[in-house]
N, C-alpha and C positions, 0 to 999 in steps of 0.2 A: 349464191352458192347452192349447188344441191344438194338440200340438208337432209335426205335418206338416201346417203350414198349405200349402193349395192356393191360396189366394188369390193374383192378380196385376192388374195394370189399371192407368185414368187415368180413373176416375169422373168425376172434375169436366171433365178436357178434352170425354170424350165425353157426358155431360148437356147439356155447353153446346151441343155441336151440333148434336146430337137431341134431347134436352130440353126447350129454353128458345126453340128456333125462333129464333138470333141473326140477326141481318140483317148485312148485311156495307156497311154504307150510308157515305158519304165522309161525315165532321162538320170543320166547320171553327168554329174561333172568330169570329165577330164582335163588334166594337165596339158596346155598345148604343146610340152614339148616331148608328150605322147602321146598325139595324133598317128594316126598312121601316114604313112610316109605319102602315101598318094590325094589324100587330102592334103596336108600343110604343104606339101608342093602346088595343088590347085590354088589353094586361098594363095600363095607368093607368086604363082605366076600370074593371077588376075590382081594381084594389090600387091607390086614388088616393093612401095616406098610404105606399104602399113605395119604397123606394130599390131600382132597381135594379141588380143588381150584376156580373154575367155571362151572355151568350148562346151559344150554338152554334149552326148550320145543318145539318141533316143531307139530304141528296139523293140518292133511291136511284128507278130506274126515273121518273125525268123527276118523281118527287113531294119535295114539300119542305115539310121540319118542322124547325120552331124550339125550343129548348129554354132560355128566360127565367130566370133565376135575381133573384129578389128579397128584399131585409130587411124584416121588417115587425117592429114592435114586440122587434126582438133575434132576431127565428127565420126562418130559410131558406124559404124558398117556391119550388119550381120549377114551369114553367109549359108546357107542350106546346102550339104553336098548329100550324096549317096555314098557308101562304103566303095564307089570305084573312083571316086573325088571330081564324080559328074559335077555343075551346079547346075540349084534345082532353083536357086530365089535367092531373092536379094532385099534388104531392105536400108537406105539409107538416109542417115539423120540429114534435116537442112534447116533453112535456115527460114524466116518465115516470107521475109523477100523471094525465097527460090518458089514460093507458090502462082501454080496462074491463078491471073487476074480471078478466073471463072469458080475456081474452088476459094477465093477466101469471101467472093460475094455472096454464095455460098452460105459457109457461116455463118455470114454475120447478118447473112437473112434470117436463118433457122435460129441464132443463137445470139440474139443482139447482142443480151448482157455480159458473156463469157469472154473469158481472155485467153489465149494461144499460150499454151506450155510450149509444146514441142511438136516436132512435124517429120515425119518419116514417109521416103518415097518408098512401094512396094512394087518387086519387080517380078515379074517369072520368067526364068532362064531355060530354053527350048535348043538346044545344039549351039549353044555360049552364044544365042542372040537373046539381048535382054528386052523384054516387052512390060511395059507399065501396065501396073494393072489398078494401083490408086494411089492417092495419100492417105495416110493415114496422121487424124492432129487429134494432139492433146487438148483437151478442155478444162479450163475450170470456169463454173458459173459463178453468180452474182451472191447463190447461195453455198457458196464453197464446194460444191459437189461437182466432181471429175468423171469427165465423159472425152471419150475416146470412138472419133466419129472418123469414118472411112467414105472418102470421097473419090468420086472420078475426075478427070483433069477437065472435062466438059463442066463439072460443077455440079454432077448427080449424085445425092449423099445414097451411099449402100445402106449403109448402117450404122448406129449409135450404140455402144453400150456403155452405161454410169457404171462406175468403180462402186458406189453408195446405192443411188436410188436411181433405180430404170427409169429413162424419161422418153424414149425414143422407140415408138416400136414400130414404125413404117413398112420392116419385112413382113408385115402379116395385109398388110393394106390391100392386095390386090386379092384376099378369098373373101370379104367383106361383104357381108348384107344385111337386109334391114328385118328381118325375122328370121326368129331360133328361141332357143334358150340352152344354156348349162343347169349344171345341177344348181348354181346358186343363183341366177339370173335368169328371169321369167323375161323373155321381151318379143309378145305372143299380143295380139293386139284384144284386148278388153279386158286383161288382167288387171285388178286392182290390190292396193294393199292400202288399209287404215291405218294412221297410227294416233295415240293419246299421249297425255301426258295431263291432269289437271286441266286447266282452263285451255290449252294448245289443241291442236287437233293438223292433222299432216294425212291427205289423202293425194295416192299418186296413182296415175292411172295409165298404161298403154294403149294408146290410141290406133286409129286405124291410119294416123296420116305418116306422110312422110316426111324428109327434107334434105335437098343436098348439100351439103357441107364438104367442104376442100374435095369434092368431086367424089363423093361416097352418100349414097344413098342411105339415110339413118329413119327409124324409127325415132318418133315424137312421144315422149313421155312426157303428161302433164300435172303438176305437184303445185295444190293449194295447202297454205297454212292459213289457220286461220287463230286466232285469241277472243276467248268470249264470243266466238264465235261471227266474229268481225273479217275479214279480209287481209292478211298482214302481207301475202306476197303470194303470187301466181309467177309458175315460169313453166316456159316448155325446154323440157331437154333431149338431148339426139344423140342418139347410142344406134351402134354398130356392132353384128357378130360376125366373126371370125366361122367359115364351113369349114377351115383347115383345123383348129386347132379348139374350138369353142371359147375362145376370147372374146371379150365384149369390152369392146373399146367407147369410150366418152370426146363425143364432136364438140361438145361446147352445150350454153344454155344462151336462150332469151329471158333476162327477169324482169317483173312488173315488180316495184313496191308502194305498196296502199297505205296509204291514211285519211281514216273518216272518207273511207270510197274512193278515194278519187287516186291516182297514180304519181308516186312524186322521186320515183328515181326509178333507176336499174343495177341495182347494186351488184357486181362479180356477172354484170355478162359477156360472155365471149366464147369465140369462134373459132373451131379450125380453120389455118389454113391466112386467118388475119389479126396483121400487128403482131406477128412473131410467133403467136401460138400454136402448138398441132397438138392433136389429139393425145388424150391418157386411156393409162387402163384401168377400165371399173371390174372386171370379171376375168382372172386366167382363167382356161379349160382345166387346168391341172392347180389349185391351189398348195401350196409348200410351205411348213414353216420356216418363219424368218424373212418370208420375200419381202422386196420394199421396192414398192415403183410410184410414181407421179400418178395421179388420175389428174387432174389438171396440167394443163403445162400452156398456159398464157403470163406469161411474165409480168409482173408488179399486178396483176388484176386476181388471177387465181391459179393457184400454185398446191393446190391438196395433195399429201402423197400420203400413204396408208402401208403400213407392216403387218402381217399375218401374226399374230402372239399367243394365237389357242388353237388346235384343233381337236375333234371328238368331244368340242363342249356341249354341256347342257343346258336347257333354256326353259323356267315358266313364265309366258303371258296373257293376256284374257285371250290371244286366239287359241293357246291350245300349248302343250308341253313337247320341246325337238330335242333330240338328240341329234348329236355328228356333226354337230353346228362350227362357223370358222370365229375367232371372233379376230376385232382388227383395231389396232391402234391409229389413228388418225392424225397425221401434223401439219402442220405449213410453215413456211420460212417467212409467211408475212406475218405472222404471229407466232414466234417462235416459245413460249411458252404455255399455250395454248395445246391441251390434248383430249380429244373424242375418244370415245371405244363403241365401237358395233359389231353388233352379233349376227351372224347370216344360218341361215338355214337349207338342209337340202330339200329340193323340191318346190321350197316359198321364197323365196329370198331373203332380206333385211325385216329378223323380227325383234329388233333392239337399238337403237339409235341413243346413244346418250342416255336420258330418263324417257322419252319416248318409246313404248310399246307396240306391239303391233295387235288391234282388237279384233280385225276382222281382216281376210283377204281371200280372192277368189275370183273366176270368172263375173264382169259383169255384162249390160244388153249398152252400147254404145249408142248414143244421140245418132240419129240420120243425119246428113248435112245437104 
């Protein structure tokens, strides 16, 4: 596990509003059997045997769109028109048979443990010719948490977004590189950070090397702990930043675990991109109270996801007294009673881990190779 996670944020708040492009448009309910007449004529002449069953109105900059909801043979249909009862989209419920083969291989790559709620075709209607444009399927995971993932009929997942905790952020994958930093994540190569705690000691440092992981070029972060000054675990970990959006995503770790010298496991290592896992986020550009996302998402190995619970905190440590600090609640579902808190800072990163400190941190002179 990497136990100075830097991570903090609100993935899902700030996706949705740079992301997803959300409109901020007024929707009202209306009664369908005052539609206007050139709509509930469209939805019957395209669904002459559906019952319908609920409409909405949405009006944003003087334009107006209706969203029909109809039963046909026991399955949901909803209906997009304009104010002249054009249709503009379609989406309609099925069944989990009606998927191709390519979209539930799909799945059940990216998402072994999880189970098929529901599944909806989504359509866009161009002069009443309708053109697929994905599915869209329900999820719940292994750890109760519901995600709603949009796929192509080729099997190319667009997008994820969890209902609970962000686990999927792949939209950001193609501005991806291997040096930057945010305000709270230094990943700048010879940056170091010390941390204490009594007889513990936790030095992590950014290296000059690289590594490619699920086909993204990551910086190598390397983090010794040591007890008494003994050896207790070396790992290198590999993070990625975002030039779009200054996110700093987590590819996985390699761990070493020591005793009396010598190397006798690899406790929580893993990989983008293998045996199910993809990458988390350690760092949004935009931190938000309340966010909750995954920084792991390797299944039954490591699963850390972390909630934003303080911002404009205060911090004293021996390196020195921060304000404007984030601080972060930490959980896992493999230890569901189990909770961290860390504190991050602007400009330095993680100066609070648990009862670990931060005593020292700053540019250092890296080993030649």
């Amino acid at each position: 596990m990497w136990k100075v996670f830097l991570g903090c944020g609100a993935c899902l708040a700030m996706t949705a509003a740079a992301g997803f492009g959300l409109a901020f448009a007024d929707e009202v309910e209306v009664p369908v059997d005052k539609l206007p007449k050139v709509v509930s004529e469209a939805v019957t002449k395209k669904f002459p045997k559906a019952e319908l069953v609920k409409a909405t109105k949405d009006e944003e900059d003087d334009e107006i769109e209706y969203e029909v909801t109809v039963k046909e043979n026991g399955k949901s249909i909803d209906i997009t028109l304009d104010s002249e009862g054009d249709i503009e989209g379609l989406e309609k419920e099925l069944d989990l048979k009606d998927l191709p083969k390519a979209v539930v291989d799909a799945i059940e790559k990216r998402y072994s443990k999880a189970t098929i709620e529901s599944v909806e075709a989504v359509y866009e209607v161009d002069d009443g010719e309708e053109e697929l444009e994905f599915y869209e399927v329900q999820l719940k995971t292994s750890s109760g948490d519901e995600i709603e993932v949009q796929v192509k009929s080729d099997g190319t997942i667009i997008d994820s977004i969890s209902e609970d905790w962000t686990s999927d952020f792949s939209a950001d994958k193609d501005s991806l590189v291997s040096t930057g930093k945010n305000p709270f994540f230094i990943l700048e190569p010879g940056y170091q950070m010390v941390f204490e705690d009594d007889d513990e000691k936790v030095v992590k440092t950014v290296t000059d090397e690289t590594k490619v992981v699920d086909g993204i070029e990551c910086r190598v972060v390397e983090e010794r702990e040591t007890k008494n000054g003994k050896l207790v675990e070396f790992s290198r970990n590999y993070f990625a930043i975002s030039k779009r959006t200054g996110s700093v995503y987590y590819f996985g770790e390699d761990v070493d675990d020591y005793k009396n010298d010598k190397v006798v496991g690899h406790h929580g290592s893993w990989l983008a991109g293998k045996d199910g896992a993809q990458f988390g986020l350690m760092m949004p550009g935009l931190p938000l109270m309340n966010g909750r996302f995954y920084q792991e998402v390797a299944p039954k190995v490591a699963e850390d996801r972390a909630e934003i619970i303080g911002l404009g905190v205060s911090i004293k440590t021996p390196a020195g007294q921060f304000k404007n600090c984030v601080k972060m609640e930490e959980t896992t579902p493999l230890e569901p009673n189990v909770k961290e808190y860390k504190v991050y800072a602007p400009g330095v990163g993680c100066v609070q881990d648990g009862d670990l400190k931060l005593v020292k941190y700053g540019k250092v002179e890296l080993p030649k190779h």
